[in-house]
Steps between C-alpha positions, in 0.01 A plus 500: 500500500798256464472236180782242586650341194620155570734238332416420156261814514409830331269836612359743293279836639402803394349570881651790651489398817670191457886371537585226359852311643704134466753326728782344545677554126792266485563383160131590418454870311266673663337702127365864562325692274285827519334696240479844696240680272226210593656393821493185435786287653586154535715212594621161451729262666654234258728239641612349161600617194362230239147353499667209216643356816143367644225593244238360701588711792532744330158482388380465820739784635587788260631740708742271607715543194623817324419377166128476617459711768654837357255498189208444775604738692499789221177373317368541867587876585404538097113398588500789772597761280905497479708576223836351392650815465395627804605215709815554735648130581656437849723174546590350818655161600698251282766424775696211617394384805511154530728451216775763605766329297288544143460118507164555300462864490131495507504903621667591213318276243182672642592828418649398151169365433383887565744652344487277168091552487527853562760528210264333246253702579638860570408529850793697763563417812498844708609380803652222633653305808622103425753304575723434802403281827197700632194447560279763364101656586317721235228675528313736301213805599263537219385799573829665466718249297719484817725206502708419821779229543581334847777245511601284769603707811438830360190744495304564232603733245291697209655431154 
């Protein structure tokens, strides 16, 4: 069973028998995270880094925003048993496709958002795959913790 995370979105299971996956990462981070000892695995696709730059949409939206949607996203997979300790974090995204010369760098924005929350509060990144001009598909089996990559014009490929 296939749980699709969209734009603006987040996932969270602890079902075995589930995968959950997200499209198309341009600029958007595509956030992975799995606690393997509770198999419970998760993620969200944030397009923005700052929620202060539409509060009202962001209110409406939180996973649209890092700021919003990576604390969501952990209190989430929290709920269903995960620890912080335990959880291994998977990046993906945060290129420049549109915006190829760095005329707003809104790829790497996202993932300084990440990186600058994560800092504050001790998490590591374990693995990781941003930047460039790519387009970029995760996806994550929660039975195993599994997480596989496909970019444009390539096969899929197991992290």
């Amino acid at each position: 069973m296939k749980q699709i995370v969209g734009v603006a979105d987040m996932k969270v299971s602890n079902n075995p028998l589930e995968s959950i996956i997200t499209y198309s990462l341009g600029s958007c981070i595509g956030l992975v995270i799995y606690d393997p000892a509770v198999k419970v695995g998760g993620i969200l696709h944030y397009m923005l880094p700052e929620s202060s730059i539409d509060r009202e949409k962001a209110a409406a939206r939180p996973y649209m925003f890092a700021d919003s949607g990576i604390p969501r996203l952990f209190k989430t997979a929290y709920k269903l048993g995960a620890v912080k300790h335990r959880i291994k974090v998977y990046a993906a995204g945060g290129a420049e496709i549109l915006d190829q010369k760095g005329f707003f760098n809104i790829g790497r924005r996202n993932y300084m958002a990440l990186k600058k929350m994560f800092f504050k509060n001790n998490v590591m990144i374990d693995k990781q795959d941003v930047g460039g001009n790519i387009n970029r598909t995760v996806r994550i089996e929660i039975a195993t913790g599994d997480i596989y990559v496909k970019t444009s014009g390539s096969k899929e490929v197991r992290i």
